[in-house]
C-alpha positions as CSV (number, residue, x, y, z in Angstrom):
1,X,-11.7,1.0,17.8
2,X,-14.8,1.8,18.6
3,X,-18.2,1.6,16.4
4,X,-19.1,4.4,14.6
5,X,-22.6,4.9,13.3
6,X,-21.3,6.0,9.8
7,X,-19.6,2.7,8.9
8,X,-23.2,0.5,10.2
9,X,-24.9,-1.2,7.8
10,X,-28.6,-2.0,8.5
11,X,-29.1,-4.9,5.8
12,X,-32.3,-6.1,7.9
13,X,-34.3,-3.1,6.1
14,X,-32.6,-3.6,2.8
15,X,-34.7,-5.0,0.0
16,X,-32.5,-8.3,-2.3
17,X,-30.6,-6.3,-4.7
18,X,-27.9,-4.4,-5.0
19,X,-27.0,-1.3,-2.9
20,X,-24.4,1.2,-3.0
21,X,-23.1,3.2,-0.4
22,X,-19.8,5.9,-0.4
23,X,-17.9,7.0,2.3
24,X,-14.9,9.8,2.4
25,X,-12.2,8.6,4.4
26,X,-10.1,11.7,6.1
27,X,-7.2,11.4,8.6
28,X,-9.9,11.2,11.6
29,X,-10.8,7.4,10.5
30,X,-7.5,6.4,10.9
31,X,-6.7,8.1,14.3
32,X,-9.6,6.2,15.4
33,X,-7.7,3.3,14.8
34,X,-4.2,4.9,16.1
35,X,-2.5,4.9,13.2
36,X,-0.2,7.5,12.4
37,X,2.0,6.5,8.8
38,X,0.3,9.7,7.1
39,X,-0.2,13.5,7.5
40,X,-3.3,13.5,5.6
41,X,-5.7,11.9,3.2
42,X,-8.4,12.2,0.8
43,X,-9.7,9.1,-0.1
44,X,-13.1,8.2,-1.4
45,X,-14.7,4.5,-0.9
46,X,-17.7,2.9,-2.4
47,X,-19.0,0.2,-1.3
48,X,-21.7,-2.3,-3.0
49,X,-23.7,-4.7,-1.1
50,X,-25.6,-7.6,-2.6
51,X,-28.3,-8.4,-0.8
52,X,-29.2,-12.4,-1.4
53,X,-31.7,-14.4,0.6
54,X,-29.0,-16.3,3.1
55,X,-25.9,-14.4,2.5
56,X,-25.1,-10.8,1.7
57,X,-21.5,-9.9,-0.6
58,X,-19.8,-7.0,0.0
59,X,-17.6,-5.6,-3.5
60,X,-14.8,-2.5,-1.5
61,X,-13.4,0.3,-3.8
62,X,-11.0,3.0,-2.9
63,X,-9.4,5.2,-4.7
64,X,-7.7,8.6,-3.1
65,X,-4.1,10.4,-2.0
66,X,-2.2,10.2,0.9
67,X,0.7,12.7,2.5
68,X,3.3,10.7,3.1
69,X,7.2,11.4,3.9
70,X,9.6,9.9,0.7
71,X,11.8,7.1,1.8
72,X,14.9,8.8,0.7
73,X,14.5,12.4,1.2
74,X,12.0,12.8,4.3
75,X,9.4,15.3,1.6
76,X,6.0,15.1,2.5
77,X,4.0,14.4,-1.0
78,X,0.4,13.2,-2.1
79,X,0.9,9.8,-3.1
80,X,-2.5,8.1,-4.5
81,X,-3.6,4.8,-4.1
82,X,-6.5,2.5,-4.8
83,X,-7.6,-0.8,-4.2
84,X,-10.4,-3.6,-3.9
85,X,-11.5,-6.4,-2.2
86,X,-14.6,-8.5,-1.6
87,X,-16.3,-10.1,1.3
88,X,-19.1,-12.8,1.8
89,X,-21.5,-12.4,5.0
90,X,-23.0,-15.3,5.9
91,X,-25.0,-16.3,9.1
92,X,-24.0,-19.4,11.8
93,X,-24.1,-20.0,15.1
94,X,-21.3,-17.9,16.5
95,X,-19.5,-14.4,15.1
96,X,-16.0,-15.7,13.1
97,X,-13.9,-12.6,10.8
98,X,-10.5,-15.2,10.9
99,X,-11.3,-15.8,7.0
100,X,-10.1,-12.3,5.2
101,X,-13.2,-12.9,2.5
102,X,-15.8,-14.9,4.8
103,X,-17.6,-12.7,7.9
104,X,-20.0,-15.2,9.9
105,X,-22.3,-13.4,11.9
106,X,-24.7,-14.7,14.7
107,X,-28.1,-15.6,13.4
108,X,-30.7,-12.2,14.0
109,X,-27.6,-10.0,13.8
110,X,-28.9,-7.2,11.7
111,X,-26.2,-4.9,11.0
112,X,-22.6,-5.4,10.1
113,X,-19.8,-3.2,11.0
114,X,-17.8,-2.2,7.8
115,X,-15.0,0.2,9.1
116,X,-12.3,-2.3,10.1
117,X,-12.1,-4.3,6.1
118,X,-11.9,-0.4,4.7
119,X,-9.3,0.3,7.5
120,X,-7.7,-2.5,6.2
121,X,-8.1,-2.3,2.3
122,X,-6.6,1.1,2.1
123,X,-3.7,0.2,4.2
124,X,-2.8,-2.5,2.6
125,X,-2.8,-0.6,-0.6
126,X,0.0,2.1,0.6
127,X,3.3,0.7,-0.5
128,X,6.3,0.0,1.5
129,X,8.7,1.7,-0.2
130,X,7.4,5.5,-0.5
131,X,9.5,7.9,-3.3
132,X,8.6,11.5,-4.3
133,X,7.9,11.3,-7.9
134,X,10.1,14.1,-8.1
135,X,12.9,11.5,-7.8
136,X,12.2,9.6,-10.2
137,X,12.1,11.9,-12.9
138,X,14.7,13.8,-11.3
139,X,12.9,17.2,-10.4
140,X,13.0,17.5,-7.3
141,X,16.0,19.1,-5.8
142,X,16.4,19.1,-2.3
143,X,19.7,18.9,0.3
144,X,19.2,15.6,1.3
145,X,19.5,14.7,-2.6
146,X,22.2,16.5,-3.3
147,X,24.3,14.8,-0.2
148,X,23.3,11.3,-1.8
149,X,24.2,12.6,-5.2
150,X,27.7,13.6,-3.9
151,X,28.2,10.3,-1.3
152,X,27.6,8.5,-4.5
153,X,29.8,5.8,-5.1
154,X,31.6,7.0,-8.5
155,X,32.8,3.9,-11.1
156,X,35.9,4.4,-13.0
157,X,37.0,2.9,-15.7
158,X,41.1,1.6,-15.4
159,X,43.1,1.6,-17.9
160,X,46.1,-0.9,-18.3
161,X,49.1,0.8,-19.6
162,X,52.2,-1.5,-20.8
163,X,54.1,-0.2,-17.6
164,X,51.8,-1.2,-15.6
165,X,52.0,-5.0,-16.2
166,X,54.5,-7.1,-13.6
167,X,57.6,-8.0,-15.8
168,X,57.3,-11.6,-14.4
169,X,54.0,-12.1,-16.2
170,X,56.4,-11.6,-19.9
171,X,58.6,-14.9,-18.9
172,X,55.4,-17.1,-18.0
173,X,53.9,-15.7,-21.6
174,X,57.1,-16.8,-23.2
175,X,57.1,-20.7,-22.2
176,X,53.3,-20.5,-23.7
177,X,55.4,-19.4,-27.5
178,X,58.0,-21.3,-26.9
179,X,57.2,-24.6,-27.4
């Protein structure tokens, strides 16, 4: 993935405080990062940086649709998601991201890069299991539902009739009366 200039964050000019910032995510984010689970998506992200005097924290929102095929039928629908997570910048001697919550960056580094921990946030939030609302509530009606609905596996009930029962079980219920 390369750097884009949308997803920099200057902090070095930012005055101590809090500062928000919003970015709308569209499918062109996520091809940058070759992934291809969706069709499509609208999602909006707001981020709020606290600046402090040796450490900056980082509070990610999303909250948005994406097109998605259903599991069981292979419709496309708008399934919306949302999400957060926070993050703690603080400075060392070398760059380390292997803590999900804790960026280290390199003393007189002066921006920090935020497009991979939204990547991140708002693919983790997409379940694994994807169903159309539609069958859930049972409104959607499409072939591939109604070849489930007909390979279903059917339950019947069995009823005993007195014919039915092996002769040999009416000798062993006898030596149980006649004592």
């Amino acid at each position: 993935m390369k750097s884009t200039n949308e997803y920099l964050i200057p902090f070095i000019e930012l005055k101590l405080g809090k500062h928000q910032f919003e970015f709308n995510i569209n499918k062109k984010f996520f091809d940058e990062f070759s992934f291809n689970e969706f069709e499509s998506c609208e999602i909006k992200a707001d981020v709020v940086l606290d600046k402090k005097a040796t450490m900056l924290e980082i509070s990610f929102k999303h909250k948005g649709t994406v097109n998605v095929p259903c599991d069981l039928t292979g419709e496309q629908f708008d399934l919306p998601i949302k999400g957060k997570i926070k993050l703690v910048v603080q400075f060392g001697e070398e760059f380390n991201n292997d803590n999900d919550e804790l960026l280290i960056l390199p003393h007189g580094e002066y921006e920090v890069d935020l497009s991979q921990y939204i990547y991140e946030m708002i693919v983790l939030s997409i379940p694994q299991k994807r169903v159309h609302p539609g069958v859930k509530d049972g409104t959607l009606q499409t072939e591939a539902l109604k070849k489930l609905k007909e390979l279903q596996v059917k339950e019947h009930t069995v009823e005993k009739k007195e014919e039915d029962i092996d002769p040999r079980w009416d000798k062993l219920k006898q030596l149980l009366t006649d004592k």
